[in-house]
C-alpha positions as CSV (number, residue, x, y, z in Angstrom):
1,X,1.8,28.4,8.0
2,X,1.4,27.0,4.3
3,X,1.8,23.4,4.2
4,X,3.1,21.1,1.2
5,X,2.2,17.2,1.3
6,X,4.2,15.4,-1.5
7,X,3.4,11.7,-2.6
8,X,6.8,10.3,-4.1
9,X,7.0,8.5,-7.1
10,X,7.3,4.6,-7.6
11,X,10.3,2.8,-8.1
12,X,10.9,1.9,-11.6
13,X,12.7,-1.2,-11.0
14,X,10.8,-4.7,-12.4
15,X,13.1,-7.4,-13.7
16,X,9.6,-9.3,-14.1
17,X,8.2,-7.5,-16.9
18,X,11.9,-6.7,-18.5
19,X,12.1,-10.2,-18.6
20,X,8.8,-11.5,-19.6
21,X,7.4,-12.3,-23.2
22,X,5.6,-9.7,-24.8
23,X,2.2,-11.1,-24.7
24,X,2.8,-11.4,-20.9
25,X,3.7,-7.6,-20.3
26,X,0.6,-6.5,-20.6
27,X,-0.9,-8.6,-17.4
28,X,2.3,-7.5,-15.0
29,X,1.9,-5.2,-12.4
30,X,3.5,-1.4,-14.1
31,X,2.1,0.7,-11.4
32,X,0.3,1.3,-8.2
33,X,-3.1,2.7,-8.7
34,X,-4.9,4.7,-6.3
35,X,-4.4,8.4,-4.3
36,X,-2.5,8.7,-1.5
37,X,-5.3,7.8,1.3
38,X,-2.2,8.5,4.4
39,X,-1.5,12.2,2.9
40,X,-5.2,12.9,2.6
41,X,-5.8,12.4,6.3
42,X,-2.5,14.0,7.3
43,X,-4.2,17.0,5.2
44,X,-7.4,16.8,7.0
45,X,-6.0,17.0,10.3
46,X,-4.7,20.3,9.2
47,X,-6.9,21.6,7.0
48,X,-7.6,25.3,9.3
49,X,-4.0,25.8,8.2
50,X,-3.1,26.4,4.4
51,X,-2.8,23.5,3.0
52,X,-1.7,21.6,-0.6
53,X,-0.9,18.2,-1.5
54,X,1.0,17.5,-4.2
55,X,0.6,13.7,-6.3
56,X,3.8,12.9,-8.1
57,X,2.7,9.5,-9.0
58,X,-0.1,11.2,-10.8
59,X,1.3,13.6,-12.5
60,X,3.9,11.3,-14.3
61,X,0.7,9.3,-15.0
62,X,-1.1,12.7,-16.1
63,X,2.1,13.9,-17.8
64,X,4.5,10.8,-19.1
65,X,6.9,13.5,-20.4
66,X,7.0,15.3,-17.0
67,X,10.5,16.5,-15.9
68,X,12.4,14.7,-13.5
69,X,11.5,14.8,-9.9
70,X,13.8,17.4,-8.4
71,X,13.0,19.6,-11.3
72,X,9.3,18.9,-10.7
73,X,9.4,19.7,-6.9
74,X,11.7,22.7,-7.7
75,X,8.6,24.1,-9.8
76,X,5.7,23.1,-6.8
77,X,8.1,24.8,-4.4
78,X,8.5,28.1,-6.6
79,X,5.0,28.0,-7.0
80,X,3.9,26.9,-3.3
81,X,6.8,28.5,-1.0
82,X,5.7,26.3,1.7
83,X,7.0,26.7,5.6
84,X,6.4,23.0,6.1
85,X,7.4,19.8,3.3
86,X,5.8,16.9,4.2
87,X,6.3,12.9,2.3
88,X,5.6,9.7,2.8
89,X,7.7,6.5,2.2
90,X,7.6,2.8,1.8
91,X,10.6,0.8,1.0
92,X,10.9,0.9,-2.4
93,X,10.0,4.7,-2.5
94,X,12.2,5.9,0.3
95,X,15.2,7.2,-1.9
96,X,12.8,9.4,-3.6
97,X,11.0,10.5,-0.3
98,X,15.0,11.9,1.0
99,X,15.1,13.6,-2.4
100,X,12.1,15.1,-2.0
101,X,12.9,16.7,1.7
102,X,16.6,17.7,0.4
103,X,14.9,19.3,-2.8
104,X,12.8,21.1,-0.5
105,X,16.2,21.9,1.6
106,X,18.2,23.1,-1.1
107,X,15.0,25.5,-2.3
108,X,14.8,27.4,1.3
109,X,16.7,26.1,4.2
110,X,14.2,27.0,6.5
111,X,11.5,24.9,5.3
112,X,10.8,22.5,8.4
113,X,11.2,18.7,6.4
114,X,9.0,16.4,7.5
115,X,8.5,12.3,6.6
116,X,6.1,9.8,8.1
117,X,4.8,6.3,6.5
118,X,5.7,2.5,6.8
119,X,9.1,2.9,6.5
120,X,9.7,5.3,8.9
121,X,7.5,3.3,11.4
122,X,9.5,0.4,11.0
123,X,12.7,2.0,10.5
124,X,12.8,5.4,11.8
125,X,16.7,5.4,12.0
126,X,17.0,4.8,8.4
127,X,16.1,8.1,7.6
128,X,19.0,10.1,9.4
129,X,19.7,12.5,7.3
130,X,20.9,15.9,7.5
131,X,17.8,17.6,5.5
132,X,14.9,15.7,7.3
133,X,14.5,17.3,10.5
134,X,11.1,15.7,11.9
135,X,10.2,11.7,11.7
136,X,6.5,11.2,12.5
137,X,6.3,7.2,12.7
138,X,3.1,5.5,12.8
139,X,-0.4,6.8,12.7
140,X,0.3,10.3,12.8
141,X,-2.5,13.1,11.5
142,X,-3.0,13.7,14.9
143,X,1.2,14.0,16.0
144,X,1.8,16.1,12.6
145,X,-1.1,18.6,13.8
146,X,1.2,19.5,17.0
147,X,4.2,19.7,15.0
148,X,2.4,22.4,12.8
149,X,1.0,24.0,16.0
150,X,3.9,24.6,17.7
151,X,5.8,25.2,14.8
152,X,3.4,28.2,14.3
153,X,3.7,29.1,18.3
154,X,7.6,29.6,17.6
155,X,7.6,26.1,20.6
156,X,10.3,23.7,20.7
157,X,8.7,21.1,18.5
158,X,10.9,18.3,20.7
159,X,8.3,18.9,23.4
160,X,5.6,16.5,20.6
161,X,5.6,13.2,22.0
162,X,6.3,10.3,19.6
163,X,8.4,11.6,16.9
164,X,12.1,11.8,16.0
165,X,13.7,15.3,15.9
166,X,16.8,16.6,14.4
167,X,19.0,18.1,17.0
168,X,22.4,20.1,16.9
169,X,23.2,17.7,13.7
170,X,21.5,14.3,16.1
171,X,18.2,12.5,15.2
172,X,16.7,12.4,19.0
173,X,12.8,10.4,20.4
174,X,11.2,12.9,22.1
175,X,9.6,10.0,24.2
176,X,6.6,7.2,24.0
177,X,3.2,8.7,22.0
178,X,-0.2,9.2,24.1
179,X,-0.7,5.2,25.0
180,X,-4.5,5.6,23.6
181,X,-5.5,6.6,19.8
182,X,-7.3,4.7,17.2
183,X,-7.0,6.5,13.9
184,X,-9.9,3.8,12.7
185,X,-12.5,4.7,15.5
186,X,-12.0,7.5,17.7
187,X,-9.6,9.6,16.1
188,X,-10.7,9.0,12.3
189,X,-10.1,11.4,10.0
190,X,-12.6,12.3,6.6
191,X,-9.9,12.6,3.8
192,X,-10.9,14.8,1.7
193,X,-10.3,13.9,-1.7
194,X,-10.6,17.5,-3.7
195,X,-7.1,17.8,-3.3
196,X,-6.3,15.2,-5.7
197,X,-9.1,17.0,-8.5
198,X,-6.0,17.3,-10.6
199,X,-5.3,13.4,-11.3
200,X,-8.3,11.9,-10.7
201,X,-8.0,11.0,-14.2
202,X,-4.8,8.8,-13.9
203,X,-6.3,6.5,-10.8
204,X,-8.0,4.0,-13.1
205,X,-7.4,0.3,-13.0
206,X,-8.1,-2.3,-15.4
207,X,-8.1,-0.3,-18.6
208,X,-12.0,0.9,-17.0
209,X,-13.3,4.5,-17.6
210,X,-14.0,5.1,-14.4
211,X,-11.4,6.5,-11.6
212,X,-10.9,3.9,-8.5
213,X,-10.6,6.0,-5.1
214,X,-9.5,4.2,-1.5
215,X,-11.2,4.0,1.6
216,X,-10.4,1.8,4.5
217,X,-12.5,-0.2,6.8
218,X,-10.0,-0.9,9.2
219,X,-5.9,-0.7,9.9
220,X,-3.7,-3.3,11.0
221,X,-4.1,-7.3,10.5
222,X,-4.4,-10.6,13.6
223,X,-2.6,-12.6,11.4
224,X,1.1,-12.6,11.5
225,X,2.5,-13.3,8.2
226,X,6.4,-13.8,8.0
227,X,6.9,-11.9,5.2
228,X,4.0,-9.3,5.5
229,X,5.3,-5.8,7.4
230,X,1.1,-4.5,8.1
231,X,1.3,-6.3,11.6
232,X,4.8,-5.4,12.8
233,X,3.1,-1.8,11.3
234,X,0.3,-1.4,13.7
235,X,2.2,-3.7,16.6
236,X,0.0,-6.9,16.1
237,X,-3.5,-4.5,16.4
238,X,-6.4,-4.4,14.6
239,X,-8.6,-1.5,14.6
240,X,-12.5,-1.5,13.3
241,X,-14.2,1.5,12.1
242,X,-17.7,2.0,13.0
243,X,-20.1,1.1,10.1
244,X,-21.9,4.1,10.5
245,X,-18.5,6.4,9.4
246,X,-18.0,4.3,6.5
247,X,-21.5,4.6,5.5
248,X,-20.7,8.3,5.9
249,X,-17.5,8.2,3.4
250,X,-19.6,6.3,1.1
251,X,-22.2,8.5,0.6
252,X,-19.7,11.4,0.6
253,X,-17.8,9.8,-2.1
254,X,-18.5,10.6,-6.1
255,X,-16.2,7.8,-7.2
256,X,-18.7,4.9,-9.0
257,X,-15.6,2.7,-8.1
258,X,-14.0,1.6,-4.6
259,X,-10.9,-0.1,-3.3
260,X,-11.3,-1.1,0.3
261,X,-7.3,-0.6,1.3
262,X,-7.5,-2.7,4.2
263,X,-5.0,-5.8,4.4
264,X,-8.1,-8.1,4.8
265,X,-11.5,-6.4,4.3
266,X,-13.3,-9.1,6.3
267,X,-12.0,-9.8,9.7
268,X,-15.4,-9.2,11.4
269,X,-18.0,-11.2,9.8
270,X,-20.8,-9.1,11.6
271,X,-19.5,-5.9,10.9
272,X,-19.2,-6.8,7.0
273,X,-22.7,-8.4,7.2
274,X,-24.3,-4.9,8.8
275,X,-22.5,-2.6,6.2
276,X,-23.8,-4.2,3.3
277,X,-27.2,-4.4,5.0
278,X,-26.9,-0.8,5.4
279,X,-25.3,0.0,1.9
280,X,-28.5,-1.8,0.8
281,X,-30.5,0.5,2.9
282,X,-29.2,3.9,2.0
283,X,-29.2,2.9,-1.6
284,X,-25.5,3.3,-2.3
285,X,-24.8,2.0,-5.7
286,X,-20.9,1.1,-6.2
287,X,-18.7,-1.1,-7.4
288,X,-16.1,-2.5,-4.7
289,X,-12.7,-4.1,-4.9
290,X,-11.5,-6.2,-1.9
291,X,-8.7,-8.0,0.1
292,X,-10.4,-11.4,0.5
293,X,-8.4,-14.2,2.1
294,X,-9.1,-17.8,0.2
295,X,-10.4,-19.3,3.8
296,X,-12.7,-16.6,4.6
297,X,-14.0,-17.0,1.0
298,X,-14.4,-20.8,1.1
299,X,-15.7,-20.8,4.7
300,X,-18.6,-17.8,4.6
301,X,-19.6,-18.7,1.1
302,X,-23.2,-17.0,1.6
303,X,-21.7,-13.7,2.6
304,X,-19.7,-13.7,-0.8
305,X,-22.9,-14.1,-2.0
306,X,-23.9,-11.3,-0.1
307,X,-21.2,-8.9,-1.0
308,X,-21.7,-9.3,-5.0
309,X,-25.3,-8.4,-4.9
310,X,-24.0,-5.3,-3.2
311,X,-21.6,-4.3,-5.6
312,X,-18.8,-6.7,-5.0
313,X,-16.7,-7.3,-8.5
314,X,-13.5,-7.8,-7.7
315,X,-11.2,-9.7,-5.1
316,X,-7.6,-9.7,-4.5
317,X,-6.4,-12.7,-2.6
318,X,-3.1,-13.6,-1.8
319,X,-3.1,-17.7,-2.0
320,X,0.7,-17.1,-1.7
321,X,1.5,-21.1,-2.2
322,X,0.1,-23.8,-3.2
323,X,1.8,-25.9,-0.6
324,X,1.2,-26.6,2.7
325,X,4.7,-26.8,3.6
326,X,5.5,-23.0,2.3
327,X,2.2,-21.3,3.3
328,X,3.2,-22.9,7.1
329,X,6.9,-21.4,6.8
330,X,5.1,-17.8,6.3
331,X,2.9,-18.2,8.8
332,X,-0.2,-17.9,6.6
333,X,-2.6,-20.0,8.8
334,X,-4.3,-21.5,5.6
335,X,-4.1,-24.4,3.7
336,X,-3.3,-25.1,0.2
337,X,-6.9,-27.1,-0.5
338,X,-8.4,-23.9,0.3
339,X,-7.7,-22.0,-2.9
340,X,-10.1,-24.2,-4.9
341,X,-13.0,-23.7,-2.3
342,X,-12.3,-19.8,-2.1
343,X,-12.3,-19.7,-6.2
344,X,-15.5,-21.8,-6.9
345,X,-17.1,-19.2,-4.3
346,X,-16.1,-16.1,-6.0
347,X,-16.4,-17.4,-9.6
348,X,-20.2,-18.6,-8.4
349,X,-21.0,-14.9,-8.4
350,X,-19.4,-13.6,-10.9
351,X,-16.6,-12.0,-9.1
352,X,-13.3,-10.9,-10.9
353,X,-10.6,-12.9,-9.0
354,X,-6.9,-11.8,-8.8
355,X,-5.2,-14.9,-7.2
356,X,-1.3,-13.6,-5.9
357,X,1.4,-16.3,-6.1
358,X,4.7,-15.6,-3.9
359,X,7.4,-17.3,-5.7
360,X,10.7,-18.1,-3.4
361,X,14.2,-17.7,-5.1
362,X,15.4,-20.9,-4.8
363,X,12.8,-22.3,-7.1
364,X,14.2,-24.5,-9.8
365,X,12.7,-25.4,-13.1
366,X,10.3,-28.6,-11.4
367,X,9.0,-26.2,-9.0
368,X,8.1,-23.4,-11.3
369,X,6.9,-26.5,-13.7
370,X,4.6,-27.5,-10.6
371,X,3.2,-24.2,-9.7
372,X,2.4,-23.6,-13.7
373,X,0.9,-26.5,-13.8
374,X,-1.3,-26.2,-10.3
375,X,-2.0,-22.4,-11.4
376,X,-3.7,-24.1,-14.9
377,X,-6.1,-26.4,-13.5
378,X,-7.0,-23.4,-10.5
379,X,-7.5,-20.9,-13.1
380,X,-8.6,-17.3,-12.3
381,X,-9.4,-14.2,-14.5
382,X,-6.1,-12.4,-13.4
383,X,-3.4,-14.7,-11.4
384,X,-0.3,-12.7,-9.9
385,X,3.5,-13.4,-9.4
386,X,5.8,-11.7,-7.3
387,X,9.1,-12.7,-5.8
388,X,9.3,-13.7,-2.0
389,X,11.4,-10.5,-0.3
390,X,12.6,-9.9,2.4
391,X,11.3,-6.6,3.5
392,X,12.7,-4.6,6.0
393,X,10.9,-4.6,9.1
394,X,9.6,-8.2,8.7
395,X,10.1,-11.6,10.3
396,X,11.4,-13.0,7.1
397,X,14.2,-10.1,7.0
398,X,15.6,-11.0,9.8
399,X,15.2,-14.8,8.8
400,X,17.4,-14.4,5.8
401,X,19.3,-11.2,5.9
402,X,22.3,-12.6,5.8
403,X,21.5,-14.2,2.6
404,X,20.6,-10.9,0.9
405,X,23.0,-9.4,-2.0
406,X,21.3,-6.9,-3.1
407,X,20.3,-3.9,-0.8
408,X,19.2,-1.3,-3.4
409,X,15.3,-0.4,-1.8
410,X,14.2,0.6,-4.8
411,X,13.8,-3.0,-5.6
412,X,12.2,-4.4,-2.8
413,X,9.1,-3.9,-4.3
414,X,8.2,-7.7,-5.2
415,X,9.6,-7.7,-8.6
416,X,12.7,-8.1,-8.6
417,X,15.3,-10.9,-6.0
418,X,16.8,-9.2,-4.1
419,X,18.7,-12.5,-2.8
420,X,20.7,-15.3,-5.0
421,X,18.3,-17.3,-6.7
422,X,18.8,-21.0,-7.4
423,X,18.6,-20.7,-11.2
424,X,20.7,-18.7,-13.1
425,X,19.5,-15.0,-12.6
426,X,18.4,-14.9,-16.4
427,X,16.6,-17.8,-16.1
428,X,14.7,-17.5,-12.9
429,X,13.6,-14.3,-14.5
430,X,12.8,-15.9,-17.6
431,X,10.5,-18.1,-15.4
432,X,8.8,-15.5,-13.4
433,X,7.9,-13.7,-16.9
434,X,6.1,-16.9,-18.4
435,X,3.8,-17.9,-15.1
436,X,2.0,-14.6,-16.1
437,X,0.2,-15.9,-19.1
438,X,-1.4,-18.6,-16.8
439,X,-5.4,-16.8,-16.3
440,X,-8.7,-17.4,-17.1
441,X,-9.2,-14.7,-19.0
442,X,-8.2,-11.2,-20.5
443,X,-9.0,-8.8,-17.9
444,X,-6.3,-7.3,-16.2
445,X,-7.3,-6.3,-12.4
C-alpha cells in the first residue's frame, strides 16, 4: 500500500503588505515557516507501510519558479503512483487541499482521497466533495492507521470509528471515536523528520542560517479565546506530554533551532521548570522560540529568567489589545497593564519579543492613531498586526457572521477583512500597512 502525504500550499492573499509602504514590507508576515509537524506524525503512524510525504510549501520556497500546483502534484503522482493521497487543511489552505485530492482523482480514480486537519475538525461538512472520499477530523495518526489497514485487508473502511466516509455519492459518520486517546501522552507519536531532508533548507526564519524545526509540548489551550479556533479544536482540553518524551525529541533532533508549536508553551509552571532542569542536565544546547502569554511572562518573571539561560531567544506573544475593554470582548483573561510587565521581563534577558496586535475593522483613524501611539512607548524588537477575523469554527464567527461580505477562505488568514471596515477599504489598509514600522529594532522574527 504506498502512501502519499501532501502539505498544501499557503494562500497568497495579503491586502497588508499590498498596501503597506515599502520600508514596511520587509517586517510583514510573507509566509509560514516551519514543516508540517501533523503529516509527520500521520507518517509515523504508518511508517511499516510505504510511505512519502510530499512539502509543497517548501518546494515553492526551494523552487520560486516551480509549476503550478496541479501540474506539480501531477508530476509527484507520475512519479509516486500512490494507492492512498493524503492532505491537510486549515482555512485559508482548504481550496488548495480539494485540489489536491481531485488532482489525485483525475490522475487514477482509484486512489482512496483522504483529508484531515483543523478545518476538517471544525467543519467536516465543508469538505463534501465528490473526489474526497475519507474525512479524518481531529487527532487522527492513530484513525488514518485503520483506514490504511483495512484498506489493505480489502474491509469496509466505514466500519473505522470517527471519520466521515463517502458513500453511494453521500458523505456518512461512521459513529463517535474510541472515548480515550491522548495524542500528547499516551498515544504520542516520534515524527520523523527525514522525510522533509529535501527542504530543510527553505524552513528558516528571520533571515538566520540555520533551519527552524517544530516540536510540541502539549495540544489544545484552557483559555477560551473568542476569536482563537485551538480550543473549540481539541474540545476545551489540554493535553501535557511527559518531559521525559520531549527530552527524547530533543536529543533526537539535529536542528540547532526550535519552535515549540504549542498555543501557549507554559501552561504548567512545573512541567516547564523540570524540562529546562533536565535540558540543563543532558546538556542539550538549542536555541528555542515560544508562545508566551504577557501575564505568564509578567507574573513568573524568574522562570523567564530561567528559560533564556537555557536557550530561550525568542517569544511570540499575542497582547491582542491594548484595552481592557477589547481584550475582555475576546475573552483573553488579561489585562492591558500587563504588556509592559511581560516586555520589561523578556527584554531583561535579552529575549527577542514579537508582540501581535489584533486590529478590529471598525477602527477609525483616532483608534489606529492610539494604538500607534501605545505600540511606540511599549516598543518591542518585532511588533505584529493582523486583522480581527472571524474564523470559521470560532465564537466570534458566529458573533458576527452575519456581518461578513467576503467569504473567499483563502483570505481568512489575518491579513486581509474579510468584513466592512469603518474606513474606507483603501484606507483601513493604508493604516494596517504603516503600524508595521512601529519596533524596536531591525530583526524580523
Amino acid at each position: 500500500m504506498k502512501i502519499l502525504l501532501i502539505n498544501p500550499p499557503r494562500s497568497p492573499e495579503n491586502m497588508i503588505l499590498a498596501s503597506a509602504p515599502a520600508e514596511a514590507r520587509y517586517f510583514i508576515h510573507k509566509k509560514l515557516i516551519g514543516p508540517p509537524l501533523g503529516l509527520l506524525t500521520i507518517a509515523e503512524a504508518v511508517k511499516d507501510f510505504d510511505v512519502e510525504v510530499f512539502d509543497t510549501k517548501g518546494e515553492y520556497d526551494l523552487i520560486p519558479d516551480a509549476p503550478p500546483l496541479n501540474q506539480m502534484i501531477q508530476e509527484v503522482l507520475e512519479k509516486t503512483n500512490p494507492d492512498i493521497v493524503g492532505t491537510t487543511a486549515i482555512t485559508s489552505e482548504m481550496y488548495y487541499a480539494l485540489e489536491i485530492l481531485r488532482a489525485a482523482k483525475k490522475f487514477n480514480p482509484n486512489i482512496v482521497t483522504v483529508v484531515g486537519g483543523v478545518h476538517t475538525t471544525l467543519l467536516p461538512y465543508e469538505f463534501d466533495d465528490p473526489d474526497v472520499d475519507v474525512i479524518c477530523p481531529g487527532q487522527a495518526s492513530f484513525t488514518f492507521r485503520e483506514v490504511v489497514e483495512a484498506l489493505e485487508a480489502k474491509k469496509p473502511v466505514k466500519k473505522v470509528k470517527g471519520i466521515f466516509v463517502r458513500e453511494n455519492g453521500k458523505l456518512v459518520p461512521t459513529g463517535p471515536p474510541p472515548l480515550y486517546f491522548d495524542a500528547a501522552d499516551k498515544h504520542f507519536l516520534m515524527p520523523d523528520r527525514n522525510h522533509l531532508e529535501r527542504w530543510r533548507s527553505t524552513y528558516v526564519v528571520g533571515g538566520r542560517p540555520e533551519p527552524v524545526t517544530y516540536l510540541f509540548t502539549s495540544l489544545g489551550c484552557p483559555y477560551s479565546c473568542t476569536f482563537c479556533s485551538i480550543w473549540k479544536e481539541h474540545k476545551g482540553g489540554y493535553f501535557q506530554r511527559q518531559v521525559e518524551s520531549v527530552i527524547e525529541e530533543l536529543k533526537l533532533i539535529d536542528y540547532k533551532i526550535v519552535r515549540f508549536a504549542d498555543a501557549n508553551t507554559i501552561v504548567n509552571i512545573k512541567f516547564i521548570d523540570r524540562l529546562f532542569d533536565r535540558i540543563a542536565e543532558e546538556g542539550i544546547q538549542k536555541e528555542y522560540i515560544m508562545d508566551i502569554r504577557a501575564d505568564t511572562a509578567a507574573s513568573h518573571p524568574q522562570l523567564i529568567e530561567k528559560l533564556a539561560k537555557g536557550g530561550l531567544k525568542v517569544v511570540i506573544t499575542g497582547f491582542e489589545s491594548f484595552r481592557d475593554e477589547e481584550l475582555k470582548f475576546y475573552n483573553k483573561k488579561s489585562e492591558a497593564a500587563t504588556i509592559k510587565k511581560a516586555i520589561d521581563v523578556f527584554h531583561a534577558n535579552d529575549i527577542l519579543l514579537r508582540g501581535n496586535y489584533v486590529v478590529p475593522p471598525d477602527y477609525d483613524e483616532d483608534d489606529f492613531k492610539a494604538l500607534a501611539e501605545y505600540a511606540n512607548s511599549h516598543k518591542v524588537t518585532y511588533a505584529g498586526y493582523t486583522i480581527l477575523t472571524p474564523m470559521p469554527g470560532t465564537v466570534y464567527y458566529e458573533q458576527v457572521k452575519d456581518r461578513i461580505i467576503d467569504h473567499d477562505y483563502l483570505k481568512y488568514n489575518f491579513f486581509n477583512s474579510v468584513m466592512k471596515t469603518k474606513l474606507p477599504t483603501e484606507q483601513f489598509y493604508e493604516n494596517m500597512g504603516r503600524l508595521w514600522l512601529i519596533k524596536k529594532g531591525t530583526d524580523v522574527i
